[in-house]
C-alpha positions as CSV (number, residue, x, y, z in Angstrom):
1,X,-14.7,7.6,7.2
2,X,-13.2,10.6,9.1
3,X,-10.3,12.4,8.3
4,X,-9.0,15.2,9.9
5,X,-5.8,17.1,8.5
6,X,-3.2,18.9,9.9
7,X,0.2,20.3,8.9
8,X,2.0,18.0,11.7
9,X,3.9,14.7,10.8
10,X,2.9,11.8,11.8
11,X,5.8,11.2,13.8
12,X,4.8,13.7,16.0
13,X,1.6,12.8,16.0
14,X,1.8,8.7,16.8
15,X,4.5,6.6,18.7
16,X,6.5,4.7,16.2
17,X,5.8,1.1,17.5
18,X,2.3,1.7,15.9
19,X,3.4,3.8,12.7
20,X,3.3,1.4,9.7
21,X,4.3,3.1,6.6
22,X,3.0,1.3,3.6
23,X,5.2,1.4,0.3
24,X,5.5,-1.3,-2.7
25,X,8.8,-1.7,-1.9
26,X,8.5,-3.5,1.3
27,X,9.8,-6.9,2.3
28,X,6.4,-7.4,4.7
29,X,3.5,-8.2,3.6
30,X,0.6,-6.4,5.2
31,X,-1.4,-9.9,6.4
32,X,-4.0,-8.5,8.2
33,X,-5.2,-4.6,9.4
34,X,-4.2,-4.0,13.5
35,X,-7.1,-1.6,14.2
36,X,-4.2,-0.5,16.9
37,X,-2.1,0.4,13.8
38,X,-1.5,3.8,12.1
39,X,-1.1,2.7,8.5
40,X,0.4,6.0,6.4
41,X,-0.3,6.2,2.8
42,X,2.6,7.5,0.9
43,X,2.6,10.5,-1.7
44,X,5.1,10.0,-3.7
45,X,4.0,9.4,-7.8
46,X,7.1,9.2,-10.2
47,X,7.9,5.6,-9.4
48,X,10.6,5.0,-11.5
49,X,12.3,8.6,-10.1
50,X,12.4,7.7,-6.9
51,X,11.9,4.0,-6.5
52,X,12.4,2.3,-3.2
53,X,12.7,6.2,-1.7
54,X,9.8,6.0,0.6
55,X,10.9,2.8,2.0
56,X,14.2,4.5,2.4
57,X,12.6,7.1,4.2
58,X,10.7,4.8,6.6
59,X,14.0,2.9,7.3
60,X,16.0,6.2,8.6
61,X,12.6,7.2,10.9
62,X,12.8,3.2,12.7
63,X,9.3,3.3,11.0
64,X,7.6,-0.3,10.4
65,X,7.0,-1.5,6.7
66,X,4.6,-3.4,4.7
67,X,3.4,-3.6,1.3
68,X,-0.3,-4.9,-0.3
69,X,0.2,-8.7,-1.2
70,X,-0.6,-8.0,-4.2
71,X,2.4,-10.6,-5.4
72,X,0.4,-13.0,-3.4
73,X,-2.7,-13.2,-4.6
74,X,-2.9,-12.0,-7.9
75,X,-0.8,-13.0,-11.2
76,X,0.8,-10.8,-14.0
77,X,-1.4,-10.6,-17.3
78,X,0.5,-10.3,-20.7
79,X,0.0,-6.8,-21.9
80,X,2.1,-5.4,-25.0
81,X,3.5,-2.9,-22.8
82,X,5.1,-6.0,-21.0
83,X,3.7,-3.4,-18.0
84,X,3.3,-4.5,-14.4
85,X,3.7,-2.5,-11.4
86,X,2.6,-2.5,-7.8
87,X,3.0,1.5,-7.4
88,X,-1.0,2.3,-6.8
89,X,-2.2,6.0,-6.2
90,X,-3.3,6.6,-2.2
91,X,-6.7,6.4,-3.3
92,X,-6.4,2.9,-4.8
93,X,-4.6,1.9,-1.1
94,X,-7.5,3.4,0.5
95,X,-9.9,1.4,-1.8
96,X,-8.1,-1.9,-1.0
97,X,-7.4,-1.2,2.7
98,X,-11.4,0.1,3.3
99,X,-12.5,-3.0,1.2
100,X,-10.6,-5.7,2.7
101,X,-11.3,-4.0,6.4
102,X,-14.8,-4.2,5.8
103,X,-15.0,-7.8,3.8
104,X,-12.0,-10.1,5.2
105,X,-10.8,-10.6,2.2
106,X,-7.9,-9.3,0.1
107,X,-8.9,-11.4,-3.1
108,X,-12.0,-8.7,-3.3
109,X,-10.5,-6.0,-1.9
110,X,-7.6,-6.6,-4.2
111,X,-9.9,-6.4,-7.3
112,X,-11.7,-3.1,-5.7
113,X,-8.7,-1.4,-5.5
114,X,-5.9,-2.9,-8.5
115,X,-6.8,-1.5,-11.7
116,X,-6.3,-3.8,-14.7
117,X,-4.0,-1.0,-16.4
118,X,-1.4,-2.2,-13.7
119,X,-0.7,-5.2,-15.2
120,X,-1.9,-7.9,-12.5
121,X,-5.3,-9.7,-12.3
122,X,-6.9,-12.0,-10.1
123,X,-5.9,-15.9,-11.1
124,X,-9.2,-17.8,-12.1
């Protein structure tokens, strides 16, 4: 893949009927990739700090939403932490999004990119 940087938003950078900002917190579920999309990955770690801030953020720029269906395909496991979140690092989106792009299916690309530590598996 090629990445460029820069120190420009993306809001200056794409028009916002093909900006979609992906966040867990999301009522749409990402079905499919639009190669005529510009997904963003967000940056934000702390979860439980600022939780539901990036799709709060997307809302006040009239930026699209979506979120990984990760609820739709996988199940909780029992863990003794009772753990389960959906927060994944950008490079765990990028694993997911690169897999399923290339392979069709979120099922494997789920399981590329959803570490077991986050509490969800793929039902047998």
């Amino acid at each position: 893949f090629q990445i460029d940087t820069t120190e420009e938003s993306f809001l200056d950078l794409f028009p916002l009927d093909v900006i979609v900002y992906l966040t867990p917190d999301s009522e749409n579920v990402l079905e499919d990739i639009d190669p005529n999309k510009v997904y963003v990955l967000g940056g934000l770690v702390d979860e439980s700090i600022h939780k539901k801030l990036t799709l709060q953020r997307a809302q006040e720029q009239s930026v699209q939403t979506a979120r990984l269906p990760i609820r739709e395909y996988m199940v909780k496991t029992a863990n003794t932490k009772n753990y389960h979140s959906e927060t994944l690092a950008i490079n765990q989106v990028f694993e997911v999004l690169s897999t399923y792009y290339e392979t069709r299916s979120w099922p494997t690309a789920l399981k590329a990119g959803v570490s077991s530590g986050k509490g969800y598996t793929l039902p047998d």
